[in-house]
C-alpha positions as CSV (number, residue, x, y, z in Angstrom):
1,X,-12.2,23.6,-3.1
2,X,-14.9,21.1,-3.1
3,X,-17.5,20.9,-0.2
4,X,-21.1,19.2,0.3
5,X,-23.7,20.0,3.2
6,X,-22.6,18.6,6.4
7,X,-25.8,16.2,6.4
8,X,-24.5,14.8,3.0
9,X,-21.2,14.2,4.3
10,X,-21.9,13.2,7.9
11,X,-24.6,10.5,6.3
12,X,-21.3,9.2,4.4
13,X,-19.3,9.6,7.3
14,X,-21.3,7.5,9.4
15,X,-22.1,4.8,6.6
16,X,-17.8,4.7,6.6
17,X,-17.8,4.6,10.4
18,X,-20.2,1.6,10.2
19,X,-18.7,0.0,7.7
20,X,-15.2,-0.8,9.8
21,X,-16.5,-1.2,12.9
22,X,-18.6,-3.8,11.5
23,X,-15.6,-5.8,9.8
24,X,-12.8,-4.2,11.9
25,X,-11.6,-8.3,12.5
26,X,-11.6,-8.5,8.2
27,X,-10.2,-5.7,7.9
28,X,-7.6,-6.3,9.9
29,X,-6.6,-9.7,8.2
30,X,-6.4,-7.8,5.1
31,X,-4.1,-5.0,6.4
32,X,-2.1,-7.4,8.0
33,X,-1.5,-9.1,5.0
34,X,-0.1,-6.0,3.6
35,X,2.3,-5.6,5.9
36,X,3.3,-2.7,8.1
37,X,5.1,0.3,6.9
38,X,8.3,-0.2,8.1
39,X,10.5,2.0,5.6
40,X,8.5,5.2,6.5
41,X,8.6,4.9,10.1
42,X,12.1,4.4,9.8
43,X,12.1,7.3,7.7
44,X,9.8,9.5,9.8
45,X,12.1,8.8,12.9
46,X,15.3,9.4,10.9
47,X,14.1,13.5,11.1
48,X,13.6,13.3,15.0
49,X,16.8,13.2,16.9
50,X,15.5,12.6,20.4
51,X,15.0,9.2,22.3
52,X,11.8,8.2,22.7
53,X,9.8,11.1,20.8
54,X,6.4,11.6,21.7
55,X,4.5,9.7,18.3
56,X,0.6,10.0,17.6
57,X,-0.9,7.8,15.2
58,X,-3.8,8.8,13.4
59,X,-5.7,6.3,12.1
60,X,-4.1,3.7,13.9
61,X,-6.7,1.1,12.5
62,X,-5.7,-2.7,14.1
63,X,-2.2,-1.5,15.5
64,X,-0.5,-2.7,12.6
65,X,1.9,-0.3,12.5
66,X,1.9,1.0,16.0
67,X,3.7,-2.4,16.6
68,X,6.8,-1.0,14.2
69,X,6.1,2.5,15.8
70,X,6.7,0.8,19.3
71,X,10.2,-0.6,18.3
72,X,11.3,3.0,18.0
73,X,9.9,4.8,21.1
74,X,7.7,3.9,24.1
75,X,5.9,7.1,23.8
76,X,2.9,6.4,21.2
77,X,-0.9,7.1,21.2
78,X,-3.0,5.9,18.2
79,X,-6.5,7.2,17.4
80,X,-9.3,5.6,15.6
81,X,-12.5,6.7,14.8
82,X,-13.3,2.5,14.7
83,X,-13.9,1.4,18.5
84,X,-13.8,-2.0,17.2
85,X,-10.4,-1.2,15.7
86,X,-9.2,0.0,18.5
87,X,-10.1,-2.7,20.4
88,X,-7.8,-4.8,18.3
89,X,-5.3,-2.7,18.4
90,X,-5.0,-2.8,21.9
91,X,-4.9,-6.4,22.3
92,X,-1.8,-6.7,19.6
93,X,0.2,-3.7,21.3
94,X,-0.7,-3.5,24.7
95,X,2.3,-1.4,25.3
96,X,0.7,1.5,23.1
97,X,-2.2,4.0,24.5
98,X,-5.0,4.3,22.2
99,X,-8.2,6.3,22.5
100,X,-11.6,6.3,19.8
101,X,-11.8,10.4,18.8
102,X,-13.0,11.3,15.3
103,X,-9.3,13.6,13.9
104,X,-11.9,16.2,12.5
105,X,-13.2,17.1,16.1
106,X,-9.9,16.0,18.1
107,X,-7.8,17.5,20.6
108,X,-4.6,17.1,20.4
109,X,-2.1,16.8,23.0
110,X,0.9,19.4,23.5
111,X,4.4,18.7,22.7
112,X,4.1,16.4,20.0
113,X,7.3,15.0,18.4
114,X,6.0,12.9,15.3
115,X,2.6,12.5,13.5
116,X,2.0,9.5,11.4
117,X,-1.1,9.6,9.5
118,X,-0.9,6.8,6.7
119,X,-4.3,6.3,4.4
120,X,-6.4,7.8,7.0
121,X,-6.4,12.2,6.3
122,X,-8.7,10.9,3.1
123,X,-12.0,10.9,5.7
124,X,-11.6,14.2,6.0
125,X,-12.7,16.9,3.4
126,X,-10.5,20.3,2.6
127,X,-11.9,22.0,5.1
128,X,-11.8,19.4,8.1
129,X,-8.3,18.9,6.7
130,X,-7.0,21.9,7.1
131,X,-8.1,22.6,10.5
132,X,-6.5,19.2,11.1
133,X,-3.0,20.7,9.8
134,X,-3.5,24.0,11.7
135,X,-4.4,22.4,14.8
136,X,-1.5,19.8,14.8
137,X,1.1,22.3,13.8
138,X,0.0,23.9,17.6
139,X,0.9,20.9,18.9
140,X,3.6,19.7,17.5
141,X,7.0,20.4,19.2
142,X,9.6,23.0,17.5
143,X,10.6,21.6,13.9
144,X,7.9,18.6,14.5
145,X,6.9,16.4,11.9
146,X,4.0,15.1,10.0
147,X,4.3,12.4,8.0
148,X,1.3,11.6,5.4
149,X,0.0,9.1,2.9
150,X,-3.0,10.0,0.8
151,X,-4.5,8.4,-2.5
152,X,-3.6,10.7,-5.5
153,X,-6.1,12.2,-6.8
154,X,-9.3,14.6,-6.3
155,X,-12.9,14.8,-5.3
156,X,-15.1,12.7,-3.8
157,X,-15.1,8.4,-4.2
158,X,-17.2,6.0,-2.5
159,X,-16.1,2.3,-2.5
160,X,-18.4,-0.7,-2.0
161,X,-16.5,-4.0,-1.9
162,X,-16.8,-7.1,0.3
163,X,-16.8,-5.2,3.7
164,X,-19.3,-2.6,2.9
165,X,-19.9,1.0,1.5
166,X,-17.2,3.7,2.4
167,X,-16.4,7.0,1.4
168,X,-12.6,8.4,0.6
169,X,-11.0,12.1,-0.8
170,X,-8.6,11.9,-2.8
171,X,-5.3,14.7,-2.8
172,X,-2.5,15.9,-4.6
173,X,0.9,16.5,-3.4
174,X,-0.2,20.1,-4.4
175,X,-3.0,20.8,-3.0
176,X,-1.6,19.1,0.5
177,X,1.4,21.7,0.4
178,X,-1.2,24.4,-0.4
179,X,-3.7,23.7,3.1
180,X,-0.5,23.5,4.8
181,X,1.8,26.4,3.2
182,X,1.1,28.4,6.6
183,X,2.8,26.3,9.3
184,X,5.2,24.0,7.9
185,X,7.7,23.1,5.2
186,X,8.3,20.7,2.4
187,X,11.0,17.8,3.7
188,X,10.2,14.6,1.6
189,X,7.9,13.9,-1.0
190,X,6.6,10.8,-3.5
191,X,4.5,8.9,-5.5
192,X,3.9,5.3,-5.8
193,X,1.8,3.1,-7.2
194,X,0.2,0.1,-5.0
195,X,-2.1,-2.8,-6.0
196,X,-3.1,-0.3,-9.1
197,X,-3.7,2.9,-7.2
198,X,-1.4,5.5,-7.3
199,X,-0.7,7.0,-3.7
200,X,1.4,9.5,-2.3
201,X,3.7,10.5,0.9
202,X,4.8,13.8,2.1
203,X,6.8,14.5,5.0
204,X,6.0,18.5,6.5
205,X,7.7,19.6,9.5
206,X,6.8,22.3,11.4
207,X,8.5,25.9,10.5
């Protein structure tokens, strides 16, 4: 595993915290024109047979995809580290409940159904995201699930482009299934490419 000195990483954490709430309204332009993901929340709800499960969003960003989340239960609570980003999201899906927490310190509520957590796990390092996966597996429900989409990859990358500096770890399917071999199982997995980047979802639910 790779680690740094939490003053290293905290000073990029902070520099990436900046960085969106200072062009959350960009940044949400941008996302927006990539459209939400409506295949895997269909997909992610296709392994919960309740009505109305109990979703949390991490890394709910501008509500995006809380608005597709919201067609398929009216039990949702997204969670940004951005409190400008939340404050969007708010305004496009007032119907949702959304709160500013940092996932690596957060938490999380009891009886969860469904965890979505697309491009946002790659804030936190292998040690923040493991306790992430321990922590949620307590609170998800009996055979709960969480869904994931991470850059493929590994180590360390820092990106400076038109909105500012921020800081990224990238995964492999391998290493995900590794940090969370303990308290779930293996459901659905892939790789894509996007724009040039090669990304990957995995779908765990909770043994």
């Amino acid at each position: 595993m790779f680690s740094f000195p939490p003053p290293f990483f905290m000073n990029l954490k902070q520099q990436t915290i900046d960085t969106y709430n200072a062009t959350a309204r960009a940044m949400a332009l941008k996302f927006n024109d990539l459209g939400g993901r409506v295949e895997d929340i269909e997909r992610g709800f296709s392994y919960i047979a309740k009505e109305h499960p109990f979703v949390l969003e991490i890394g709910c960003g501008n509500g995006r995809d809380a608005i597709e989340i919201l067609k398929h239960t009216n039990h949702y609570l997204g969670i940004d580290i951005s409190s400008s980003m939340i404050d969007i999201a708010r305004s496009v899906a007032p119907q949702g409940t959304f709160t500013v927490s940092d996932i690596d310190t957060y938490t999380f509520p009891k009886e969860i159904d469904l965890i979505f957590s697309f491009a946002s796990l790659l804030h936190s390092d292998p040690s923040s995201l493991k306790k992430i996966l321990e922590r949620a597996a307590h609170a998800l429900n009996p055979q709960g699930i969480f869904y994931i989409s991470l850059k493929y990859g590994e180590g360390l990358h820092t990106k400076t482009d038109e909105f500012g500096t921020r800081s990224y770890y990238f995964y492999t399917p391998d290493a995900i299934k590794k940090l969370a071999e303990d308290a779930y199982e293996v459901v659905w997995e892939d790789v894509q490419d996007f724009r040039g980047q090669k990304w990957f979802m995995i779908v765990l639910r909770k043994k």
